[in-house]
N, C-alpha and C positions, 0 to 999 in steps of 0.2 A: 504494500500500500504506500502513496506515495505520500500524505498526508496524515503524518502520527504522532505529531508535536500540539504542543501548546501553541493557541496563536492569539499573540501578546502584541498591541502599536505594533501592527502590520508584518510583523517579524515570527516565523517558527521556531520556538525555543523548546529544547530536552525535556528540563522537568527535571528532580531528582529521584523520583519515581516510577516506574513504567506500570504497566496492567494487560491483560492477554483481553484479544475481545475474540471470540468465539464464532464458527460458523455452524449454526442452530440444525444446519441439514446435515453434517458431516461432524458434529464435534470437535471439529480441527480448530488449531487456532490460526486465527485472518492475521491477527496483529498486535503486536508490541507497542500501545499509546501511550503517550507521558501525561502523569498526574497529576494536574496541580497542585497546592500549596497553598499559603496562608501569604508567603511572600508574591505567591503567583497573583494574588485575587488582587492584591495590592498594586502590582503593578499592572494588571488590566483597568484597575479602575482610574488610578492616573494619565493611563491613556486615551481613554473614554471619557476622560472631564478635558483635555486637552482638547481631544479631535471637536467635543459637542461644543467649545465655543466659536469655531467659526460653523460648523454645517448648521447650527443653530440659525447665524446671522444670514445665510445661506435665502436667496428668494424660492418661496415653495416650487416653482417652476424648475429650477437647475436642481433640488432635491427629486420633483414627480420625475425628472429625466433618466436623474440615476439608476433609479428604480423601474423605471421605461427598460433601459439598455441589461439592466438583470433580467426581467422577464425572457427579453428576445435571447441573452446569450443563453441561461437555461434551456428555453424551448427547444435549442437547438442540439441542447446535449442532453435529453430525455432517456437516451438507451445510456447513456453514463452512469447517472444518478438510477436510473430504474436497476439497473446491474447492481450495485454496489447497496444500494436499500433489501435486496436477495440474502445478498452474500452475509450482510450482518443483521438483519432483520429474521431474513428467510420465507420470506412471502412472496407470492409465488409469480410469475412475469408481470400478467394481466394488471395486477393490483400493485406492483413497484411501478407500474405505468401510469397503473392513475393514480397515485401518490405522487409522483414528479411531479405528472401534468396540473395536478393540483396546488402542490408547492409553488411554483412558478406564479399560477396564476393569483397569489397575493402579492407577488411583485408588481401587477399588472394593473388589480386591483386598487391597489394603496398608491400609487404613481399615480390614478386618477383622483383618489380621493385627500392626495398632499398640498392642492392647490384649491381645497373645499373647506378647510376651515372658518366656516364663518361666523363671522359675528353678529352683531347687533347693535344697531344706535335707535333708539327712542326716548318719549317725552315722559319724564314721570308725573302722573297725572296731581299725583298731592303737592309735592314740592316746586315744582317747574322743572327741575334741573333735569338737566341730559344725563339717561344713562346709555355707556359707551364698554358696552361686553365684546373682548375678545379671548381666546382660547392663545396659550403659551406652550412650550416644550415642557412640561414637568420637571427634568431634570435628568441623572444616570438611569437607567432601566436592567435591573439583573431579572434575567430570564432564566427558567426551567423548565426542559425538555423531557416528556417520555421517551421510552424507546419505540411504542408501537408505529410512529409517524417519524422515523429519521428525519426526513426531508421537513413534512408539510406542518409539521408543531415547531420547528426551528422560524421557517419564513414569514407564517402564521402571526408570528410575536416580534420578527426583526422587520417585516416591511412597515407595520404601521410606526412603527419606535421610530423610525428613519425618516417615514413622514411626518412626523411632526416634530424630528427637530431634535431626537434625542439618540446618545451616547448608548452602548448597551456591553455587557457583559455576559453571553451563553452558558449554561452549564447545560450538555448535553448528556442524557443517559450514558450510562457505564457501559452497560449491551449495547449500546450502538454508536457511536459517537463519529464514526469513523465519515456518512453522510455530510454533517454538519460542518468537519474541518474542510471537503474537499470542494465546498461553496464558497468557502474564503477565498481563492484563489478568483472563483470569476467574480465577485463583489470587487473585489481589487480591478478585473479587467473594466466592469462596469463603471468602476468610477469611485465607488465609496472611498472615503478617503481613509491613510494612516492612522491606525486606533479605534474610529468609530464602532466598528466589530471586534469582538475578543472572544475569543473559543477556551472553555476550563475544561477540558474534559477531566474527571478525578474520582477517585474511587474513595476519597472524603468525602463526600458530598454533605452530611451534617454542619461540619465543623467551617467548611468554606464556604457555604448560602451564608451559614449565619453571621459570618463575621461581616460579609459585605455588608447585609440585611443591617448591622448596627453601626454601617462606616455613613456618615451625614450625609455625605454628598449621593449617595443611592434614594429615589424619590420616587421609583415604581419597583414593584415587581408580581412578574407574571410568571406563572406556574399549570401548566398541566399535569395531573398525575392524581392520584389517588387520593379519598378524604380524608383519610388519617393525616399523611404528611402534609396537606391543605391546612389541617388544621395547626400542625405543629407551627408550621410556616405565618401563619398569620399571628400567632403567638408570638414569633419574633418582629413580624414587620409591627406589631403595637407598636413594640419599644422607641420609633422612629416615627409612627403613626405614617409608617409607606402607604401608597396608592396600591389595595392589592385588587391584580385581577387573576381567578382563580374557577381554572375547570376542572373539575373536581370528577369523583364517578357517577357511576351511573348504573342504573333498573329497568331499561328500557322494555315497559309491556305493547305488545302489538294485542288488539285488538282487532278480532275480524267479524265481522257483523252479520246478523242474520241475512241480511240483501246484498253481501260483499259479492263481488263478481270474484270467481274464485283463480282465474288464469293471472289477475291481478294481483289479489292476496299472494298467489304462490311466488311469483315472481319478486312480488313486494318484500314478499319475508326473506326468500332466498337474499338477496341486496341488503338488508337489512342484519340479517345473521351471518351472513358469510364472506361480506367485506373483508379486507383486514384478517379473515379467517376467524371473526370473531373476538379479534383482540383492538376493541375500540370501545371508547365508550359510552359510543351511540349504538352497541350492536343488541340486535334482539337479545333480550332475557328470556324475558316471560312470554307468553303465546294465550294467548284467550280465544278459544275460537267458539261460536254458536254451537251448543250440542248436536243443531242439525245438518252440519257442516264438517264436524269433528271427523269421521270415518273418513271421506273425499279426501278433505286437510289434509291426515294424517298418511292418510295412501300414498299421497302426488306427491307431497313434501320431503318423504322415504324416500322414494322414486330418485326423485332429481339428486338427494344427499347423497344417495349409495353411488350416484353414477360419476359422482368428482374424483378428479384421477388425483390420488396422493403422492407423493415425493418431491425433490428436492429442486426448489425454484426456479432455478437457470436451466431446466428443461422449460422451454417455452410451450408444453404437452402438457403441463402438471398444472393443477386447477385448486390444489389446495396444499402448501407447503409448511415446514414447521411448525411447531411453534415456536419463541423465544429461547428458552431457557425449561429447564429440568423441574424445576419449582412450577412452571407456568402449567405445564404439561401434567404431573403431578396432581395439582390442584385440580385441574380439570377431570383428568379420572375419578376422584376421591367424591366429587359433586354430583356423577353418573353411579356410583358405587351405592353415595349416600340416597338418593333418591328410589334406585331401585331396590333398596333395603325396606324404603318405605311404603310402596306399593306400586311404584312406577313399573311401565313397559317399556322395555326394549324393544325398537322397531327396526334400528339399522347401526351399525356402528358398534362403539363400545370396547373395543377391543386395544390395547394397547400396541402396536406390532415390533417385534422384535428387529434388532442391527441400530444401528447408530443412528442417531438424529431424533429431535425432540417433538416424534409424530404423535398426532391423534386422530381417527378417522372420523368425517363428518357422521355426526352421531344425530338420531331422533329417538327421544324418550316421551311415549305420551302417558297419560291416567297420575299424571304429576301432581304431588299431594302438595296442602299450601306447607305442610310441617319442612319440607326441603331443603335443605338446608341454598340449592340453586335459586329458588324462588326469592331468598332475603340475599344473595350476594351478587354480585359481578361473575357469568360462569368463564369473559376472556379468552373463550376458547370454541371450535364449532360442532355445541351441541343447541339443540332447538328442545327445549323443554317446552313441551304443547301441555295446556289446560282446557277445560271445557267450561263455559256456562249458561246458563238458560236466560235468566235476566237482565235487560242492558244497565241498568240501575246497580247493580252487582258487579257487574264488570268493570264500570267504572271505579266503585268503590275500592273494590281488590289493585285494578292500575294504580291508586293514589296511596294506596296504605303501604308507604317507604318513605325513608329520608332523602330518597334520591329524588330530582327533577327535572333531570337534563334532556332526553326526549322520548315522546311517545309515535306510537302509528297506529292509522285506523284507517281500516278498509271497509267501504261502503259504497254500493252504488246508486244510495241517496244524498245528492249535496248536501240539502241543507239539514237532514239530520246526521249526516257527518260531522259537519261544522259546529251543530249542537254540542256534539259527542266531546268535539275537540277544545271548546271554550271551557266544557265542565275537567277539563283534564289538567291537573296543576303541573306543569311541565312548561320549560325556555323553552320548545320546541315540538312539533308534531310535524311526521310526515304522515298528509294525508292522501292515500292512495297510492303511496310511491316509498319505497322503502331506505331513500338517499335523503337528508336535508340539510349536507353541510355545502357550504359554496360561499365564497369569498365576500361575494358579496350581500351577505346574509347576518347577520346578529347572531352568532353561535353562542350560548351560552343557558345554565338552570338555574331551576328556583331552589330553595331549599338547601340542603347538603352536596348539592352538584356546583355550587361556584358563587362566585360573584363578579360582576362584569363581565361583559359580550368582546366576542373577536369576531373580526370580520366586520363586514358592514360599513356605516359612517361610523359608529359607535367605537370599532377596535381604535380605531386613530387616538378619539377622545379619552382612552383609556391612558393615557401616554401625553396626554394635554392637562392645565390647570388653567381654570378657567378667571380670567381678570376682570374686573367691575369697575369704571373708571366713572366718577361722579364729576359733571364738570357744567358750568355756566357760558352759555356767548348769546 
């Protein structure tokens, strides 16, 4: 790999540490990455307060541009970045393809939305006096990256930051990091200037969030990843009272309605569960289907599961690759084990297969009791835990009874008692009809234990902005 350093003010440095990062289909190791440090963190963020005062001063136009010429030089290298999201990811062609192509397109996105900041001038009605509202840079931004999205959780958090004007600090997952550094290179061709990007890759990850988290000059930070560490994390950003924006996990219940056209639903679900291979966390959890529905469901949705071809990603033939890591893979079995302990059916899958690499075959379990231990967790992985119900009143109930709120789907082919379905559903997101709902330019984000603050959209920018109030007479 030719990108395995630290990248520190535009410079690739050792580290006094290195860490193996693993390849998920083959157990091998890809590569030898350097660690950061306490003195590393420090010296990225010095360079990140350097670079952000002039890109700050920067007119939004000569920032939208920069960001312009990342999209295009990206686009162009999509079999790179989709290669290399395989190798240390392990997902499978199709889905490192549309991961690049998705990454990219918040370069594309945020270049249009870095010249849209707008403000406001109006008359206050008590006083007379002008109020004169604009939006500012915030300040440093340290970022934290999963591993399920190499690419597209990295550009996701670094195009809007850039757009508006602010310095940033990456700390990319341990399992994967190796994406994140080999972008630096075309950020450099595109323009970004010395320092404004810094790459920590570190197998500290506690010790180095938190000490930037209490270094003054850091004034956002964004994090995807799991609610526990959401939680830990906003414990320290108090101490500084950071900007936090935070996507947190997720419960995702698909509902399918007694009227749902069913080539829809199936399709819907399939996109919805088997993205990512089920390691996202927008991916189906929970499955609620119409009891009179349930048999067909559970038929077709077998059907098309068994027929995905398993193995290792960089066969462009294979339709369902790795998972992550031994622990991920692990857990996923233990959630099929524990279920069908409890009364569940096996319909397809299930099986662990033996040789190297961190497989699980796309799995369907129906007659799924609420006791599950799948039903209360994130299962991360691609099994479809199907449930049944008779009443839409119920169904809805059952969808909202979790701490999660990041997104739901409902399939129905009544609009507007879809729509109904969908207002009563406490969730940042629903896809309705359609098993996809993230995209660039959309408000990504939940209610509840799933986050705070939206990416994407106008909103991701704002995240990364402080908003000024300027009282004034003429």
């Amino acid at each position: 790999m030719d990108y395995t350093d630290l990248y520190i003010d535009g410079e690739w440095r050792k580290g006094t540490e290195r860490f193996d990062v693993i390849n998920p289909a083959t157990e091998e190791v890809l590569a030898s990455v350097a660690s950061a440090d306490i003195a590393d963190a420090d010296a990225a963020l010095d360079a990140a307060e350097r670079a952000m005062a002039e890109w700050a001063a920067r007119k939004p136009r000569e920032r939208s541009e920069v960001l312009r010429r990342a999209w295009e030089l990206m686009t162009d290298r999509l079999d790179h970045f989709a290669h290399l999201i395989t190798l240390e990811n392990g997902k499978a062609r199709a889905d490192a393809i549309g991961e690049a192509t998705y990454a990219a397109e918040f370069f594309r996105w945020f270049a249009e939305e870095a010249v849209r900041a707008d403000g406001l001038i109006t008359h206050a009605p008590a006083s007379g006096a002008r109020i004169v509202v604009q939006h500012k840079p915030a300040g440093l931004a340290v970022l934290i990256t999963p591993w399920n999205y190499p690419a597209a959780m990295g550009t996701r958090k670094i195009a809007p930051a850039l757009a508006a004007g602010c310095g940033v600090v990456i700390k990319p997952a341990s399992e994967t990091p190796l994406t994140m550094l080999a972008l630096m290179p075309l950020l450099e061709e595109a323009g970004v200037p010395k320092g404004l990007v810094n790459v920590l890759p570190s197998k500290k990850t506690g010790a180095l969030v938190d000490h930037m988290l209490h270094d003054p000059r850091v004034r956002v930070v964004s994090f995807t990843g799991s609610t526990g560490v959401g939680r830990k994390l906003l414990k320290s950003a108090a101490d500084q009272v950071l900007k936090p924006a935070m996507e947190l996990g997720g419960n995702a219940p698909v509902l399918v309605l007694k009227d749902a056209d069913m080539d829809t639903a199936i399709e819907g679900t399939m996109l919805a569960k088997m993205r990512n291979l089920g390691e996202a966390c927008t991916a189906a959890n929970r499955i609620y289907v119409h009891e009179s529905l349930a048999d067909d469901f559970t038929r077709r949705l077998s059907a098309r599961m068994s027929a995905l071809k398993v193995g290792d990603g960089t066969d462009p033939s294979v339709d369902v690759g790795p998972l992550v890591n031994a622990e991920t893979r692990d857990k996923v079995a233990e959630f099929v084990s524990d279920a069908l302990a409890k009364g569940a059916k096996l319909e397809c899958g299930g099986t662990v297969p033996n040789g190297p690499g961190f497989f699980y075959p796309p799995t369907v379990i129906s007659n799924v009791p609420e006791t599950a231990d799948c039903v209360h967790d994130e299962i991360f992985g691609p099994v479809a835990a199907i449930q049944t119900f008779a009443d839409e009143d119920d169904a809805i109930r059952r969808a909202n009874a979790t701490e999660y709120g990041l997104v739901a789907y409902v399939f129905s082919a009544d609009f507007k008692r879809a729509m109904q379905v969908c207002e009563r559903l406490d969730y940042g997101m629903v896809g309705l009809n359609r098993g996809l709902v993230s995209d660039p330019a959309a408000p990504f984000g939940g209610t509840k234990q799933s986050g705070l603050g939206r990416e994407g959209g106008h909103e991701g920018m704002l995240e990364f902005m402080e908003t000024q109030y300027i009282s004034a007479e003429w």
